[in-house]
C-alpha positions, -999 to 999 in steps of 0.1 A, spaced: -431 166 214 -439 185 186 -469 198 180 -488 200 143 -503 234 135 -514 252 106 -523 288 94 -558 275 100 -553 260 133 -529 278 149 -518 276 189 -531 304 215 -504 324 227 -516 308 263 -515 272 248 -481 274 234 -470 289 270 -487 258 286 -468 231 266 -437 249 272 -444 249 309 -453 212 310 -419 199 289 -401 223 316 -416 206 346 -404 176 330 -369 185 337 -356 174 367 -334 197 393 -298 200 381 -264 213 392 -258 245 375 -225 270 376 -227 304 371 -213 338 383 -243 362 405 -246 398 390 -274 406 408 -284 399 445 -320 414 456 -329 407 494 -364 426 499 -364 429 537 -391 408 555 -394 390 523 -392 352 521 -375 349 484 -347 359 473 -342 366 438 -305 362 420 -295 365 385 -272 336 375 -244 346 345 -218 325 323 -199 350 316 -179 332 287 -213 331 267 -228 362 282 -262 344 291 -278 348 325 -310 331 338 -332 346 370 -328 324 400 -354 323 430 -348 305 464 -363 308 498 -342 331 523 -333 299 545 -319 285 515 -298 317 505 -290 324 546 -270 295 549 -244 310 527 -250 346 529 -219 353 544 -198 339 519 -220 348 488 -221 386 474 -226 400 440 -199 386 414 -192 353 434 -193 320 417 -216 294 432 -234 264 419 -267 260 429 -291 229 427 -322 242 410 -352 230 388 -363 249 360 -396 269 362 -420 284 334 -441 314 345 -465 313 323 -482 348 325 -449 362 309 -435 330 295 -405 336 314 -383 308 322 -363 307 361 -349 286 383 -361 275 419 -328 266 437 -333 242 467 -290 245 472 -266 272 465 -226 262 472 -200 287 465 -171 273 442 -140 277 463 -106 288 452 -95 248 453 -118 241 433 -117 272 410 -76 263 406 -84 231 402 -107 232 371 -81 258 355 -54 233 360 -72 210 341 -84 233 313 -51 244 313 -42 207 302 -70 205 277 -57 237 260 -20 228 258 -31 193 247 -42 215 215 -11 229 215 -25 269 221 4 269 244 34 258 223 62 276 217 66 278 181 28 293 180 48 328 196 52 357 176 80 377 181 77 413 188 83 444 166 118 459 176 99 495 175 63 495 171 47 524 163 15 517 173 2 497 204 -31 481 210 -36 484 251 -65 469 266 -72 477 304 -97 494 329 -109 525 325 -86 551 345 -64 519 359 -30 522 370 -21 496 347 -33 517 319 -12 549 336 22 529 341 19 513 303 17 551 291 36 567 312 69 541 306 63 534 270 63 576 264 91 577 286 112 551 272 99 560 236 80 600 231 71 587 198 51 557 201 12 556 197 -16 543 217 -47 524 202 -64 520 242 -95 498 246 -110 508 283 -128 475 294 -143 460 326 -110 439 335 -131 418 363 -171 405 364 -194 393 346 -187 419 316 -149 410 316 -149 385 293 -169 400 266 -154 432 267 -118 420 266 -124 395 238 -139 421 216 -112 449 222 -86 423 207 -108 412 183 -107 449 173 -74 463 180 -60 424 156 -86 436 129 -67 475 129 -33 469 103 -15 497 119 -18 479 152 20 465 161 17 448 195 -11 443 216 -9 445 257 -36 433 277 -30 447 310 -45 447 344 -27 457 384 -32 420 399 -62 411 419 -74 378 439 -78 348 423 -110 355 417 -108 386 404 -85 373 377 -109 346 366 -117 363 335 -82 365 319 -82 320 327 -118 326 306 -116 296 277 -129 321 253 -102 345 256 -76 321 254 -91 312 222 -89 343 208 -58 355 216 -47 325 201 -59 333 166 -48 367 170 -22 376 143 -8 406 162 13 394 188 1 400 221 17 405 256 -1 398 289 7 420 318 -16 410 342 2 416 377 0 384 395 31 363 403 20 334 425 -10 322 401 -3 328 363 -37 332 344 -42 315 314 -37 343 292 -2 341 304 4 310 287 -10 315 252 -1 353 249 32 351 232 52 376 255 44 372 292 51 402 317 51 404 352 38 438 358 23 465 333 56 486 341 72 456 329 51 451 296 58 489 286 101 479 293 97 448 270 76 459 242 89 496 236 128 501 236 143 525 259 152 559 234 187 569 253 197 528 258 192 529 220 213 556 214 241 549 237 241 516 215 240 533 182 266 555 194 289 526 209 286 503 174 291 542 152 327 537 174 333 502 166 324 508 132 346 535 130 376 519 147 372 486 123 371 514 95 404 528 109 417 493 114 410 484 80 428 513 60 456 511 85 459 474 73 456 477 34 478 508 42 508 487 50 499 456 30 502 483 0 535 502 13 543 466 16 539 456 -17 553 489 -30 584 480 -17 588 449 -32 614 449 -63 591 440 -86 567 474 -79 600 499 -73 619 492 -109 594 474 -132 608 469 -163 637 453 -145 615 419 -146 613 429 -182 647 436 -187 660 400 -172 637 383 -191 649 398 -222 681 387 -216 668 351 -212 653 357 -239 679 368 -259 703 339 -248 679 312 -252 672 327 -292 717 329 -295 717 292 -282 687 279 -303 704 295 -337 736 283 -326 721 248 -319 699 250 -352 730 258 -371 751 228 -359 724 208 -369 722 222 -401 757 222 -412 757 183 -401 729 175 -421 748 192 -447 780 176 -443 763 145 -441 740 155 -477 771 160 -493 788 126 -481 754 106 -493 755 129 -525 793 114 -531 784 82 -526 754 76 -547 773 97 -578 798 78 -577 775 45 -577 754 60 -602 753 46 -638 756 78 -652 794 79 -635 800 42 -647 790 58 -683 817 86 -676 843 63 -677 831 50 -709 809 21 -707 781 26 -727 746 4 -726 734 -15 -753 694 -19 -757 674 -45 -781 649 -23 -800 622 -36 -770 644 -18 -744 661 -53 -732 696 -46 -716 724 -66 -735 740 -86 -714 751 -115 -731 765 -117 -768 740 -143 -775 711 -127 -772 715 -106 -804 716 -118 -840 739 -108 -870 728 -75 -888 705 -69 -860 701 -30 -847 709 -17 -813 714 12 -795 741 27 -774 734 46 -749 768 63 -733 772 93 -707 764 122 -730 732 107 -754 725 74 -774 732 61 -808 719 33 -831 745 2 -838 741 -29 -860 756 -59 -852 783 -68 -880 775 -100 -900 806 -108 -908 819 -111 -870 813 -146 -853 787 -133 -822 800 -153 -793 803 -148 -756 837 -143 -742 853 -178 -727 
């Protein structure tokens, strides 16, 4: 409940421990899980005093119980075992220090350990940490590799030695780490926190030599699943343990069986590398060679054709075509024109010679009223009245005689 206070009427440190104490005895006794990292057992005393750790939050809490209690499982329980213990919380408070009396400690079994991996391992992949299209591909060469491992660890000594082997050039970036424990998880997350948050980094390989289940409970650790997974580096797992894959193995995105086996996939092997450069220098070579021998003969080829040995033979055909095509097209042009001329002076003929001009020629002549009217008929002109005669070489004024009688012909 809370509690009203002021500057003027504030709580004794001893009265503030007191209602802390009473909400605490409030609690009841509850099943708690944790890893031990410390075990004391003061001969001829009656309590035994544990430190309890979650070592994916790195908080511990002091655990008391009476020595009957903790002898019923003291053969199976030892410093870095995971129990759960039935235990109600305490408050001392002289120190305001909070513990837990246990009436009950059980240790967690492997069963049971696989068991709740299994199904985190469910919850995880439900997220989709684990899918496929979330992998990274590798560098082809990196030059410098993140490797996280125990300090002195043959997993750190075969990484080096094969990588350097494989590769003299490549570079190390190596985070020595607790790889089992209660400092495991901590440790590990924050050298890949560190080596992802260094731009020169390449590749990252978390490695460890195998171990008991138990000893690989870290690398299952929710936490560093988590952050591998936001990793943008892409990073391998090389823990050495075939029968049970930790969890590490299915969000890293390269998987190795061993450490040896992590240094062969992530760093190319120098002389494979230049038996293949030198096999593909041959095979480009003999394409090359392939190639020039081809256009060689395509071009003897197509020197050899007619056409390329006499060229102006082409030309000298199609001149001739030419030529004979222009002879027949003058020859044909002049046919037509001397028809069109015969046939000009045949139409010529015939309209001269039905021409009134040619009718005039013979001697007709025309005789026009003074309005241009044609004579054509004796009556249609008086006596005395004046004409004109036209005839084939000009025109000439007439007057009708008085004294003849005008009359047409019977």
């Amino acid at each position: 409940m809370a509690v009203n206070t002021t500057p003027e009427s504030a709580l004794p440190v001893g009265e503030v421990s007191r209602l802390i104490g009473g909400w605490i005895d409030r609690l009841g006794a509850v099943w708690v899980e944790g890893q031990i990292t410390q075990l004391s057992r003061r001969p001829g005393a009656g309590v035994v005093f544990l430190t309890l750790r979650d070592p994916s939050y790195d908080i511990s809490v002091s655990v008391t119980c009476y020595r009957q209690v903790f002898d019923a499982v003291a053969d199976v329980v030892t410093e870095g075992a995971r129990v759960v213990v039935l235990a109600k919380p305490e408050w001392y408070a002289p120190r305001g220090q909070l513990s837990l009396r246990a009436t009950e400690i059980k240790p967690v079994g492997v069963g049971e350990l696989l068991a709740r991996l299994e199904m985190l391992k469910k919850s995880l992949a439900a997220e989709g940490l684990f899918a496929p299209e979330r992998k990274k591909p590798l560098p082809f060469l990196p030059q410098l590799i993140g490797l996280v491992c125990g300090r002195a660890s043959a997993a750190e000594r075969d990484v080096l030695e094969n990588a350097r082997h494989r590769w003299p050039a490549v570079r190390f970036e190596v985070r020595n780490v607790a790889v089992q424990g209660v400092h495991a998880v901590p440790q590990v997350v924050q050298a890949v926190k560190e080596l992802d948050d260094i731009d020169d980094v390449d590749v990252i390989i978390v490695a460890r030599g195998g171990g008991s289940v138990e000893d690989l409970l870290p690398f299952s650790d929710e936490q560093l699943v988590r952050a591998v997974a936001s990793c943008r580096t892409p990073v391998v797992s090389a823990i050495g343990h075939e029968p049970d894959n930790p969890l590490l193995d299915h969000v890293a995105d390269l998987r190795a069986s061993t450490p040896t086996d992590a240094a062969k996939k992530v760093v190319p092997d120098v002389g494979e590398e230049y038996e293949r450069v030198r096999m593909l220098r041959d095979r480009a070579r003999r394409c090359v060679e392939a190639f020039v021998d081809r256009e060689e003969r395509g071009l003897a080829h197509a020197l050899a054709r007619p056409s390329i040995e006499d060229p102006h033979r082409m030309i000298d055909e199609r001149a001739d075509h030419v030529a004979s095509l222009l002879d027949r097209g003058r020859r044909c042009l002049g046919h037509h024109l001397d028809r069109a001329e015969s046939e000009l002076t045949h139409t010529h003929a015939r309209v001269v010679a039905l021409s009134p001009a040619a009718t005039l020629k013979r001697g007709y002549a025309v005789l026009q009223r003074a309005d241009g009217h044609v004579v054509r008929d004796p009556g249609e002109v008086t006596a005395d009245e004046a004409l004109r005669a036209r005839v084939a070489e000009g025109e000439f004024s007439v007057r009708v005689d008085a004294s003849v009688d005008v009359q047409a012909d019977a």
